[in-house]
NUPANU-435713 format. One record per residue: residue in one letter; z, x, y of N, C-alpha, C in turn. Coordinates in nm, 2 decimals, decimal comma, padded with zeros to 4 digits. Layout:
N
+-------+--------+--------+--------+--------+--------+--------+--------+--------+--------+
| vexpa |   n_c3 |   n_c1 |   n_c2 |  ca_c3 |  ca_c1 |  ca_c2 |   c_c3 |   c_c1 |   c_c2 |
+-------+--------+--------+--------+--------+--------+--------+--------+--------+--------+
|     A |      Z |      X |      Y |      Z |      X |      Y |      Z |      X |      Y |
...
+-------+--------+--------+--------+--------+--------+--------+--------+--------+--------+
// end
This chain:
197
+-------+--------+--------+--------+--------+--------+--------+--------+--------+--------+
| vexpa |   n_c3 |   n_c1 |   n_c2 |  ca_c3 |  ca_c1 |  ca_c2 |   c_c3 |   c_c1 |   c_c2 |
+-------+--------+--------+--------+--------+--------+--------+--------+--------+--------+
|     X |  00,00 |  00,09 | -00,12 |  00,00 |  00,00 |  00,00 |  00,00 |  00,09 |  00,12 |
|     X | -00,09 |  00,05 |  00,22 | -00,14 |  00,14 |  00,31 | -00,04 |  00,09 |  00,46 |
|     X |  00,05 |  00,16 |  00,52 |  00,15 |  00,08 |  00,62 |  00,06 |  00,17 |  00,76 |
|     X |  00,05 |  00,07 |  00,86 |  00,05 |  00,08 |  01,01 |  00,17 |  00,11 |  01,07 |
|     X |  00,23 |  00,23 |  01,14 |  00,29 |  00,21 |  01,23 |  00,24 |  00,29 |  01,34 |
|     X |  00,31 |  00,23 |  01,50 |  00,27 |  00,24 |  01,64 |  00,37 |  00,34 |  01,70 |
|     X |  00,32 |  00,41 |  01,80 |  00,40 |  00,51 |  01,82 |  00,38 |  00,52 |  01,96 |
|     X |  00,49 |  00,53 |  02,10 |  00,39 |  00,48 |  02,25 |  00,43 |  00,67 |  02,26 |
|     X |  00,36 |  00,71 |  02,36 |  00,39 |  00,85 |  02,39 |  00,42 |  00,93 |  02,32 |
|     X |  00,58 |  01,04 |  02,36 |  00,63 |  01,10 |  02,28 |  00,67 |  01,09 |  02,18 |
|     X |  00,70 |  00,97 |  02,11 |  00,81 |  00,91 |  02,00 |  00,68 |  00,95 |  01,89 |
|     X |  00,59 |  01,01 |  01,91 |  00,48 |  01,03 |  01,78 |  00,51 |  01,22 |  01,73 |
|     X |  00,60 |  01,25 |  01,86 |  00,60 |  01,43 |  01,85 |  00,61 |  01,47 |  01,66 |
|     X |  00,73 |  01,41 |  01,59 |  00,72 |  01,40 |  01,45 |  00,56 |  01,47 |  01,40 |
|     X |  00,44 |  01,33 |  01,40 |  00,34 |  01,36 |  01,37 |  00,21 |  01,42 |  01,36 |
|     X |  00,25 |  01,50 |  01,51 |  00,10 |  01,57 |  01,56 |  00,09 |  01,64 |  01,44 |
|     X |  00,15 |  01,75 |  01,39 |  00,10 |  01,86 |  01,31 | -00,03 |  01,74 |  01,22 |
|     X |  00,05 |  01,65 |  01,16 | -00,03 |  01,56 |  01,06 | -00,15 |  01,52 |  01,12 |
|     X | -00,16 |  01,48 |  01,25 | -00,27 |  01,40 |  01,34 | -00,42 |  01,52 |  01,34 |
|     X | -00,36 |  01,59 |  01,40 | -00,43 |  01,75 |  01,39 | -00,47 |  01,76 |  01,25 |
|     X | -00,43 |  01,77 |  01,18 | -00,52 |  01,80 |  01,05 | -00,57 |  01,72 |  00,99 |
|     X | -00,54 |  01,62 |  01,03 | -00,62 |  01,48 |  01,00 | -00,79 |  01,49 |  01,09 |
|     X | -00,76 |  01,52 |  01,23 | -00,90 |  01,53 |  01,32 | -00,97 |  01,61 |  01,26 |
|     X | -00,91 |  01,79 |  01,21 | -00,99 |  01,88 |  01,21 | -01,05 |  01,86 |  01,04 |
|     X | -01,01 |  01,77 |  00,94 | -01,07 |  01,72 |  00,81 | -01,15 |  01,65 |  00,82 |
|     X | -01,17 |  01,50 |  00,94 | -01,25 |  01,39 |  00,97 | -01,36 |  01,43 |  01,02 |
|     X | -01,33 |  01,55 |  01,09 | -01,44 |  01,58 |  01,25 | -01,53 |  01,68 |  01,20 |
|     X | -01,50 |  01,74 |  01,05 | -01,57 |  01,86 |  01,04 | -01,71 |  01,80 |  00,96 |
|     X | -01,69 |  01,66 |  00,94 | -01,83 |  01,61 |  00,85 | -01,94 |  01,56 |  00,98 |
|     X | -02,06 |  01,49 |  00,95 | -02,15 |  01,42 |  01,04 | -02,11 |  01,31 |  01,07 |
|     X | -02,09 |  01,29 |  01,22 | -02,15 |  01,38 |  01,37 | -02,12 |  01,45 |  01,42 |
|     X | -01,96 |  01,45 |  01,38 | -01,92 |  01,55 |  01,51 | -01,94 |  01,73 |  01,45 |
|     X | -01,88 |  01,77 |  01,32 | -01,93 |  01,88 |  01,25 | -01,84 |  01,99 |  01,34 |
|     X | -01,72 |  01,91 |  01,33 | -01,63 |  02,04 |  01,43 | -01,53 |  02,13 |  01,36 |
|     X | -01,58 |  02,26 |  01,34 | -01,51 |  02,34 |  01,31 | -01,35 |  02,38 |  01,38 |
|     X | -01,29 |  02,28 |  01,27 | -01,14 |  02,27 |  01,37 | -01,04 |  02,38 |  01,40 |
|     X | -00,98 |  02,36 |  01,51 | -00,93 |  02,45 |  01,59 | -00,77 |  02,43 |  01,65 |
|     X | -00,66 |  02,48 |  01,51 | -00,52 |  02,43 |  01,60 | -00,48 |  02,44 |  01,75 |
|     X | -00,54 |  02,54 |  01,80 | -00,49 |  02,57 |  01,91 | -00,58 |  02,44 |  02,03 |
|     X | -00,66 |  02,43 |  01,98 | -00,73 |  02,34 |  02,10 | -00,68 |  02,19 |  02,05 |
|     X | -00,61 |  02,18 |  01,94 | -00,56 |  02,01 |  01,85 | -00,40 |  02,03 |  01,95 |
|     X | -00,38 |  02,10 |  01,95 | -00,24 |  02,10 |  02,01 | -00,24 |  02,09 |  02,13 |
|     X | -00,37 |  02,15 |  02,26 | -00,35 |  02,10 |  02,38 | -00,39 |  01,97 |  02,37 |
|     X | -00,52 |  01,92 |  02,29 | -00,60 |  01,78 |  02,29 | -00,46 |  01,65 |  02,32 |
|     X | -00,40 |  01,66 |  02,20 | -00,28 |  01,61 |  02,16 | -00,15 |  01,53 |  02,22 |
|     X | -00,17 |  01,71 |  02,29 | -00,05 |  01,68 |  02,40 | -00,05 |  01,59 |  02,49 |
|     X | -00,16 |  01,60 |  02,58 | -00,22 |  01,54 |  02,66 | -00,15 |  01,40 |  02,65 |
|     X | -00,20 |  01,33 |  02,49 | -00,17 |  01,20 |  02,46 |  00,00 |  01,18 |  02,49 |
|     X |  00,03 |  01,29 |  02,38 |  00,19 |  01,28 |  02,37 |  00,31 |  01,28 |  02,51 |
|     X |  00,21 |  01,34 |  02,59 |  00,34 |  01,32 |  02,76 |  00,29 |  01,21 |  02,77 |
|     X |  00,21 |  01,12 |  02,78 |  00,17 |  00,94 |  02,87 |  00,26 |  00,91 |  02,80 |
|     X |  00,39 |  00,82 |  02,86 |  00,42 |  00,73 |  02,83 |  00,40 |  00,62 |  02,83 |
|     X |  00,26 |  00,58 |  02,84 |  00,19 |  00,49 |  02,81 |  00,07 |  00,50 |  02,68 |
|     X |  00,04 |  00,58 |  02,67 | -00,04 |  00,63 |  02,57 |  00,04 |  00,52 |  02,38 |
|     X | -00,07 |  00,53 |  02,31 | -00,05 |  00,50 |  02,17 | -00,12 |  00,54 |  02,07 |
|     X | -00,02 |  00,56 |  01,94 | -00,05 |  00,65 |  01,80 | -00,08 |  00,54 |  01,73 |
|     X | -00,18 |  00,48 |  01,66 | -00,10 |  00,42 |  01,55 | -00,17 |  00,47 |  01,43 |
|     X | -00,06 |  00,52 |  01,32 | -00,07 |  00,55 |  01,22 | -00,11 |  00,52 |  01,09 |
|     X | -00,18 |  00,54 |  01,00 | -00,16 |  00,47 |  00,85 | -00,07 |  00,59 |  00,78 |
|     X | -00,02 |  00,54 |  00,72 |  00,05 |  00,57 |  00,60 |  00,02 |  00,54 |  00,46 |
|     X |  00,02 |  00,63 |  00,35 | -00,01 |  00,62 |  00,20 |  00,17 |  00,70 |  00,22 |
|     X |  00,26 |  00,58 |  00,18 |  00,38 |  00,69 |  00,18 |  00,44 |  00,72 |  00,27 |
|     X |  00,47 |  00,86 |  00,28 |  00,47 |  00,95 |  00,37 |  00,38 |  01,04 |  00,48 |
|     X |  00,23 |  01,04 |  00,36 |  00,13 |  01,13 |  00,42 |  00,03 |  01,01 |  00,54 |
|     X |  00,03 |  01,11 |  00,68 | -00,02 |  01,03 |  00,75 | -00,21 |  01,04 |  00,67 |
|     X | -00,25 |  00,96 |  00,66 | -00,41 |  00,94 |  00,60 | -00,53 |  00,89 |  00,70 |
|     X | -00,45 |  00,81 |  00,81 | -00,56 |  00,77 |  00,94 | -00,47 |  00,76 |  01,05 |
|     X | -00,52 |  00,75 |  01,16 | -00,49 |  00,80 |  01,29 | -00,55 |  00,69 |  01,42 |
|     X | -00,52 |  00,68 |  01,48 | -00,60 |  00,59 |  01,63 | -00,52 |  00,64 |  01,76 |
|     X | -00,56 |  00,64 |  01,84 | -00,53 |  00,68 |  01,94 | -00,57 |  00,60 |  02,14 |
|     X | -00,48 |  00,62 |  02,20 | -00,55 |  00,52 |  02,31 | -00,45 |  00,58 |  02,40 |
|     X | -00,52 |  00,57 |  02,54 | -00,42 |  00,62 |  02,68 | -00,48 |  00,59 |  02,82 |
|     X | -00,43 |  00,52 |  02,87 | -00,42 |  00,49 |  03,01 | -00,56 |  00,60 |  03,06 |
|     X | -00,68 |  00,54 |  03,11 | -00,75 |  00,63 |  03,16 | -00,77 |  00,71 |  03,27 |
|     X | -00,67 |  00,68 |  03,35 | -00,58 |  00,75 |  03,47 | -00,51 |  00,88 |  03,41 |
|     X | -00,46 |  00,90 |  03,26 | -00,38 |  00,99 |  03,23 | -00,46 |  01,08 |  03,15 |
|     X | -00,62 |  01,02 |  03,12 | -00,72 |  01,13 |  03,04 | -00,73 |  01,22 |  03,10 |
|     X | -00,80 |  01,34 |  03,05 | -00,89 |  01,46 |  03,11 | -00,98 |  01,45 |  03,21 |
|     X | -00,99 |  01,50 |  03,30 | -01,13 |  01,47 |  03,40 | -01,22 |  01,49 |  03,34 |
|     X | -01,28 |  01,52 |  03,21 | -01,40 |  01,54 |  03,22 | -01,42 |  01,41 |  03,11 |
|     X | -01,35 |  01,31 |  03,08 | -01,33 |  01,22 |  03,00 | -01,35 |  01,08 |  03,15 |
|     X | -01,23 |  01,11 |  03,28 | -01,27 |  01,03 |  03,35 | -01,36 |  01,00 |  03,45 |
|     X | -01,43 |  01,10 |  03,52 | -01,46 |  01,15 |  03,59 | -01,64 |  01,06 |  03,57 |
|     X | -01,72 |  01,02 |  03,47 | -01,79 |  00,96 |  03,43 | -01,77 |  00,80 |  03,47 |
|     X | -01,65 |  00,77 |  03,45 | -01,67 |  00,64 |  03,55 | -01,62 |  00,61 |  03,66 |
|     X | -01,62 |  00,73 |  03,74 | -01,62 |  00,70 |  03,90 | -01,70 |  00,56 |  03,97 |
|     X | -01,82 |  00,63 |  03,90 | -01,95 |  00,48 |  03,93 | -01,92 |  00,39 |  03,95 |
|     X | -01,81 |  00,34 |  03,83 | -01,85 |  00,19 |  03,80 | -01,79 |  00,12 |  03,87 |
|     X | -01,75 | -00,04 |  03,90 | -01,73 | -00,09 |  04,04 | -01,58 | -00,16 |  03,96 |
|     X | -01,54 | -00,12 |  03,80 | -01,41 | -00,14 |  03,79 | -01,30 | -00,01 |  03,80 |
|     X | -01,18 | -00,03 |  03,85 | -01,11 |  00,07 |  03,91 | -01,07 |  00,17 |  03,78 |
|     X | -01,04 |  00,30 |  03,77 | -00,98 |  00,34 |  03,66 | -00,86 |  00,30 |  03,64 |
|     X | -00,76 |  00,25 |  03,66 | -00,66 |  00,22 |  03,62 | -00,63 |  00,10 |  03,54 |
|     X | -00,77 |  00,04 |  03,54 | -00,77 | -00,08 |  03,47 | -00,85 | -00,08 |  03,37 |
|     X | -00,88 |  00,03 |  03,30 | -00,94 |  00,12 |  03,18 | -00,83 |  00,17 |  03,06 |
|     X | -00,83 |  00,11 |  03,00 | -00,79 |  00,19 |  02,86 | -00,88 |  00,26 |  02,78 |
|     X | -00,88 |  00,39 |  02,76 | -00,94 |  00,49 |  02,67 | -00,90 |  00,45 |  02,52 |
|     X | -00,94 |  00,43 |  02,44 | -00,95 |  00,45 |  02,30 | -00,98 |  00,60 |  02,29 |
|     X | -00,95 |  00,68 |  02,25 | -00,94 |  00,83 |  02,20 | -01,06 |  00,87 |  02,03 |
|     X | -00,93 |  00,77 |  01,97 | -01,07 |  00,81 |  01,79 | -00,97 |  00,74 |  01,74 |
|     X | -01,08 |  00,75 |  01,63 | -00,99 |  00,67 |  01,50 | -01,05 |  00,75 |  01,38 |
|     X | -00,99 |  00,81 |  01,32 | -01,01 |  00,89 |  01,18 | -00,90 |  00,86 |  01,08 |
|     X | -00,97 |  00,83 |  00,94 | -00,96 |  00,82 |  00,85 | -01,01 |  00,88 |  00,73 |
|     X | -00,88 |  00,88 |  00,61 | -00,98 |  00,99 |  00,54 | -01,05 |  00,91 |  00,45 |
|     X | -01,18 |  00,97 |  00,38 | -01,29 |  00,89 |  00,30 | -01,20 |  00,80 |  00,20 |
|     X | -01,12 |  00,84 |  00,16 | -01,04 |  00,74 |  00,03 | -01,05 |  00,60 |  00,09 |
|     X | -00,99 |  00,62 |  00,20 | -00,92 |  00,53 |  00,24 | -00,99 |  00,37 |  00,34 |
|     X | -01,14 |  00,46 |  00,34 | -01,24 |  00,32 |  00,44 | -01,27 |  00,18 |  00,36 |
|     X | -01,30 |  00,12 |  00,43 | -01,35 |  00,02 |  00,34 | -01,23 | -00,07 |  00,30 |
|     X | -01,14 | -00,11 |  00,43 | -01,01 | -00,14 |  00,38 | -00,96 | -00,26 |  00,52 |
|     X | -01,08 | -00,23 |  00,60 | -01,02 | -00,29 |  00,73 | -00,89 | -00,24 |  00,80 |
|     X | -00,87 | -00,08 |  00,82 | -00,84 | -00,03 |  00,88 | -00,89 | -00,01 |  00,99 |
|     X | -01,00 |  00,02 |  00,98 | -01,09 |  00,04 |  01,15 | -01,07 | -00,08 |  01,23 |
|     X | -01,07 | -00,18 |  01,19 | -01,04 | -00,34 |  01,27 | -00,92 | -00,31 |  01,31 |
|     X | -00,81 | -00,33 |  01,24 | -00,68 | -00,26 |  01,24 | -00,65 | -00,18 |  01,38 |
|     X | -00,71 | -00,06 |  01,34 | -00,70 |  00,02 |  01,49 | -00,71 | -00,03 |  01,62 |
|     X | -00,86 | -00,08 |  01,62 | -00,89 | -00,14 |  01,72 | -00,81 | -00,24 |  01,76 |
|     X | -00,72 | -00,32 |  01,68 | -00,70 | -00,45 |  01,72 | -00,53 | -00,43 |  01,78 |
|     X | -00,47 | -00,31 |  01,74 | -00,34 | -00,26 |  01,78 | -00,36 | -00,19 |  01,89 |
|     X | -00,49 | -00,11 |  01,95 | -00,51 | -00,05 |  02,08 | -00,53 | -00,14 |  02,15 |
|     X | -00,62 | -00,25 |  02,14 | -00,65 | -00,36 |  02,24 | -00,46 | -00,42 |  02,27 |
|     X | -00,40 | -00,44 |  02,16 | -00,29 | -00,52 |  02,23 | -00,16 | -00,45 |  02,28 |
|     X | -00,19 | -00,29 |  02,26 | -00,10 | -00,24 |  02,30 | -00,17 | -00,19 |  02,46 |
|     X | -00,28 | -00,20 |  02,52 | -00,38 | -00,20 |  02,64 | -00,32 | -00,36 |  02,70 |
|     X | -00,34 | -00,44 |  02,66 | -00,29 | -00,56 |  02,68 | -00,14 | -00,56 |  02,73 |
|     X | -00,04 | -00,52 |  02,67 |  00,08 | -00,52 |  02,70 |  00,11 | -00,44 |  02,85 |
|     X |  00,06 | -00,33 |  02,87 |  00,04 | -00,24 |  02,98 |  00,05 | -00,33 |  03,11 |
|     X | -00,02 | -00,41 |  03,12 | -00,02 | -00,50 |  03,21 | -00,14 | -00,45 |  03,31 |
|     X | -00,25 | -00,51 |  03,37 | -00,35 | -00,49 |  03,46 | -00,45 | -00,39 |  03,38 |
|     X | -00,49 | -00,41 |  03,27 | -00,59 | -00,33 |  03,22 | -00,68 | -00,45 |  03,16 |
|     X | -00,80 | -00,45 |  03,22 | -00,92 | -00,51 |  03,21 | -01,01 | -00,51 |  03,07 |
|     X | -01,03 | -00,38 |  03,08 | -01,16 | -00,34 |  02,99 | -01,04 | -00,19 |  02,92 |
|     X | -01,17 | -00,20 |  02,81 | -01,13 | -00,06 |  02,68 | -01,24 |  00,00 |  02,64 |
|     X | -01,23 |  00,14 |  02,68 | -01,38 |  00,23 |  02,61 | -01,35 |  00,33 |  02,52 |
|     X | -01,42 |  00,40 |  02,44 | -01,43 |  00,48 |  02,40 | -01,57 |  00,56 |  02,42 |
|     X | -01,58 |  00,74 |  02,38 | -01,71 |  00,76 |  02,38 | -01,74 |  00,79 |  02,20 |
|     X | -01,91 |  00,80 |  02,22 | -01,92 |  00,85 |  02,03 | -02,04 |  00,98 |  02,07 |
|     X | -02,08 |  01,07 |  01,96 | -02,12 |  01,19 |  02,01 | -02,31 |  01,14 |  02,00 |
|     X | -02,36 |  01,21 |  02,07 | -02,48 |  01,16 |  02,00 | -02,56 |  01,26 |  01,98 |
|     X | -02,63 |  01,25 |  01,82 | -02,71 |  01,34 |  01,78 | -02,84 |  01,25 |  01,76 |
|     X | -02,93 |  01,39 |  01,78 | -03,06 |  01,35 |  01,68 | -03,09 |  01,33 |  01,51 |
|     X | -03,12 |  01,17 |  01,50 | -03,14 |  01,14 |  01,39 | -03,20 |  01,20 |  01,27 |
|     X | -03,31 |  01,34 |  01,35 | -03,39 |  01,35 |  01,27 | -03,30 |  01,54 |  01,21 |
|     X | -03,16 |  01,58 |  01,29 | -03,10 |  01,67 |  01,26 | -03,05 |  01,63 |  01,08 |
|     X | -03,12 |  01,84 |  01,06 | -03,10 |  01,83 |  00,89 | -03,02 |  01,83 |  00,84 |
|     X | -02,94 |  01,84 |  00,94 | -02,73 |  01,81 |  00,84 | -02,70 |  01,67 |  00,85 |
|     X | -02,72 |  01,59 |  00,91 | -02,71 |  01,48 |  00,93 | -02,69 |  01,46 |  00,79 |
|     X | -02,61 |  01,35 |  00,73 | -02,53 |  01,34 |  00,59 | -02,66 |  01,23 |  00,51 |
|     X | -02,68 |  01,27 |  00,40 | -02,79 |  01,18 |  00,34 | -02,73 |  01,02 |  00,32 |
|     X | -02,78 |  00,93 |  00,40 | -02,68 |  00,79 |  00,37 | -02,63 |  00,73 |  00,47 |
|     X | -02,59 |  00,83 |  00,55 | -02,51 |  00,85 |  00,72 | -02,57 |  00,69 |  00,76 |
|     X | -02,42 |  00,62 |  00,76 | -02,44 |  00,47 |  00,87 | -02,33 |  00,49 |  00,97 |
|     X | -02,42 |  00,52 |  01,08 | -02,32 |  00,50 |  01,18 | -02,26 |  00,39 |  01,24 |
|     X | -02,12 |  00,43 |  01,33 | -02,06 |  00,31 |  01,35 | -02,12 |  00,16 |  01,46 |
|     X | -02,22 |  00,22 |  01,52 | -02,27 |  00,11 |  01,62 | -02,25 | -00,09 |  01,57 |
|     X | -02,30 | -00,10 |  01,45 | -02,28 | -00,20 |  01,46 | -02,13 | -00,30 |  01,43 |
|     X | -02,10 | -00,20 |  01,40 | -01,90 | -00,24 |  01,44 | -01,83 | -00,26 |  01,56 |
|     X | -01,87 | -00,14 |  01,64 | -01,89 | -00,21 |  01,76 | -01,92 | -00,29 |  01,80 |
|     X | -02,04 | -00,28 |  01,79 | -02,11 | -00,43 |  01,89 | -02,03 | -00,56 |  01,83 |
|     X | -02,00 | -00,54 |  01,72 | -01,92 | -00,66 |  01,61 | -01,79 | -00,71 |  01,72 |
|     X | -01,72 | -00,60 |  01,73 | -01,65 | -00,61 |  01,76 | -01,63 | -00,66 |  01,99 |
|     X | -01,77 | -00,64 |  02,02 | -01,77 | -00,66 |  02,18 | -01,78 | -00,57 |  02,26 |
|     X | -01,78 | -00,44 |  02,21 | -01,85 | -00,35 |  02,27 | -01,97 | -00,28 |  02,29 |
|     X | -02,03 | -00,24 |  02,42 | -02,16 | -00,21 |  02,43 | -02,16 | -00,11 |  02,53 |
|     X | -02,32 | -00,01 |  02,52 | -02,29 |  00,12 |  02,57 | -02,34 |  00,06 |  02,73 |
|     X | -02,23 |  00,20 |  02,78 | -02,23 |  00,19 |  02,94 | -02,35 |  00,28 |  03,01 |
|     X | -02,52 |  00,21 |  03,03 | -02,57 |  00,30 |  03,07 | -02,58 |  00,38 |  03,17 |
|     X | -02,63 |  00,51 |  03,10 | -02,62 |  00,60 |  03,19 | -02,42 |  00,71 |  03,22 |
|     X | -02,36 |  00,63 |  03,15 | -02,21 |  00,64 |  03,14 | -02,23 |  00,74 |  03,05 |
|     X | -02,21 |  00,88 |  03,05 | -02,18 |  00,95 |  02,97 | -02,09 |  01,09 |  02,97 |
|     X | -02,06 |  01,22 |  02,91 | -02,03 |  01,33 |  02,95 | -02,04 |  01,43 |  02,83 |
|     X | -02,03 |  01,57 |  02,87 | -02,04 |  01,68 |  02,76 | -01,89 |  01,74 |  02,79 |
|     X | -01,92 |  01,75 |  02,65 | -01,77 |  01,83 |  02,59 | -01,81 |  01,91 |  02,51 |
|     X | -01,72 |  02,03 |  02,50 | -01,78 |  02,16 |  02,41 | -01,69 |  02,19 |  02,31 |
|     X | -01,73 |  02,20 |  02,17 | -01,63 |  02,24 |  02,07 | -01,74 |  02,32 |  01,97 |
|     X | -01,61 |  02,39 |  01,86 | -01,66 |  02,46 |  01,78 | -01,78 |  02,43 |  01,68 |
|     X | -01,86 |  02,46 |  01,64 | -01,94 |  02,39 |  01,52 | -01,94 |  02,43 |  01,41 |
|     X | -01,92 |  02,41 |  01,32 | -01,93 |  02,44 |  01,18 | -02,07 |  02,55 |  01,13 |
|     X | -02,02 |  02,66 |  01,13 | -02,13 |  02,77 |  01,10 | -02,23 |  02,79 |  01,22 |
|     X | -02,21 |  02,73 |  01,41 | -02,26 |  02,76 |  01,49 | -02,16 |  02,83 |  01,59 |
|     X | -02,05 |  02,83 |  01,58 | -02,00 |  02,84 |  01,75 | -02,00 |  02,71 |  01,81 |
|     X | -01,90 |  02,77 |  01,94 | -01,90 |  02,67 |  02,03 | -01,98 |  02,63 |  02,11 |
|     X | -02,08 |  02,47 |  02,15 | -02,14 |  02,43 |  02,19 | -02,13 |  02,32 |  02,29 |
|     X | -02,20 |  02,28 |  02,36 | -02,21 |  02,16 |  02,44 | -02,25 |  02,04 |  02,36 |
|     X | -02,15 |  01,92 |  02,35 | -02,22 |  01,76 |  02,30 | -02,24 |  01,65 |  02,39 |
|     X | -02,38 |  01,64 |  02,40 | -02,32 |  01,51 |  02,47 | -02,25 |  01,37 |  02,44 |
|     X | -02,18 |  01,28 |  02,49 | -02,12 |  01,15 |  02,45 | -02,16 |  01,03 |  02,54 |
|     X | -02,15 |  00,94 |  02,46 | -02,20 |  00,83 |  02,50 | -02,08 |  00,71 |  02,54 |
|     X | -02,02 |  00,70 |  02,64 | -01,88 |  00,59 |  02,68 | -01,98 |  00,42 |  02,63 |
|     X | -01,89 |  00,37 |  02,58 | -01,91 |  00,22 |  02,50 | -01,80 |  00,17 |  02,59 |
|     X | -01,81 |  00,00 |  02,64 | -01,69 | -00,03 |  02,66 | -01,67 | -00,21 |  02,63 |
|     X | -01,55 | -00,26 |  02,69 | -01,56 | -00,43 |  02,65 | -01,47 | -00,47 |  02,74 |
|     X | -01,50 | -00,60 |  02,84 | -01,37 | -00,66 |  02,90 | -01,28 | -00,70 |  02,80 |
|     X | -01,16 | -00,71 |  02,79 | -01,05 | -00,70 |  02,73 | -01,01 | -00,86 |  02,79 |
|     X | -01,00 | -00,96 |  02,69 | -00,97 | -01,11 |  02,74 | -00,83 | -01,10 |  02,72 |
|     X | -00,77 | -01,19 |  02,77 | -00,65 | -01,20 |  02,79 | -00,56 | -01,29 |  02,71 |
|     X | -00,44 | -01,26 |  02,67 | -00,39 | -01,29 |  02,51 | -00,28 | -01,45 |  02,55 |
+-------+--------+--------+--------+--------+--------+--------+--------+--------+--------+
// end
């Protein structure tokens, strides 16, 4: 039996080591193909873990954390995370970031990914004056030869779910790659007004 628990801010300090090794196992397959890196999981991390507004929520098999979600006030992201929707004519403080959601292969197919999402929307909801919820996804070329034989990506869950991409909304972020070095990716910000409960 697979248990969810929520964690706001620091009260997750317990589980970074586990979060971290969870990102750098999920992230190293197609798309992202990120040759993971403690030292950059520990600043990434932190970031989340000082908002006291921010949220963890966990799966559990047991003890062992297995999947992960993440979400934070988009006021308390990275500038180069907010800094992409200056544009838009909703204020950032009325943005909730979705961060990621990783899980390990055992474990999909289970409606956990609904799960995630549906505990970041209501813990964005509780915050009070937050509108809308985005996240970004990385984007590659379809026609790249690592690309996983089978590879469905997540778009139509999204859109399932009320999200859609913010054109022209985007940003690059540079991480390690699996047998390349560190590179530039671009990402694509998705977002949804957030109705009210």
């Amino acid at each position: 039996m697979i248990e969810l628990r929520t964690f706001v801010g620091g009260a997750v300090q317990p589980h970074l080591d586990a979060v971290a090794a969870l990102r750098i196992a999920v992230f190293r397959d197609w798309p992202y193909l990120y040759a993971g890196d403690a030292a950059y999981e520990r600043e990434y991390l932190a970031t989340y873990a000082r908002s006291p507004r921010s949220v963890f929520v966990l799966a559990f098999d047991r003890a062992r954390v297995v999947g992960a979600s993440t979400g934070i006030p988009l006021v308390d992201e990275m500038a180069a995370i907010r800094e992409p929707f200056a544009t838009l004519a909703v204020a950032a403080d009325r943005i909730f970031y979705c961060g990621e959601s990783v899980l390990l292969a055992d474990y999909r197919g289970r409606g956990l990914g609904h799960r995630f999402f549906d505990e970041r929307e209501a813990h964005a909801r509780r915050l009070g004056g937050v509108t809308h919820a985005a996240f970004c996804s990385v984007e590659r070329d379809a026609a790249d030869p690592r690309r996983a034989p089978g590879y469905r990506g997540n778009e139509a869950f999204w859109r399932k779910r009320g999200y859609a991409p913010l054109p022209g909304v985007r940003c690059s972020l540079d991480w390690p790659e699996v047998e390349r070095g560190s590179l530039p990716h671009w990402l694509q910000f998705w977002w949804r007004e957030l109705e009210a409960t």
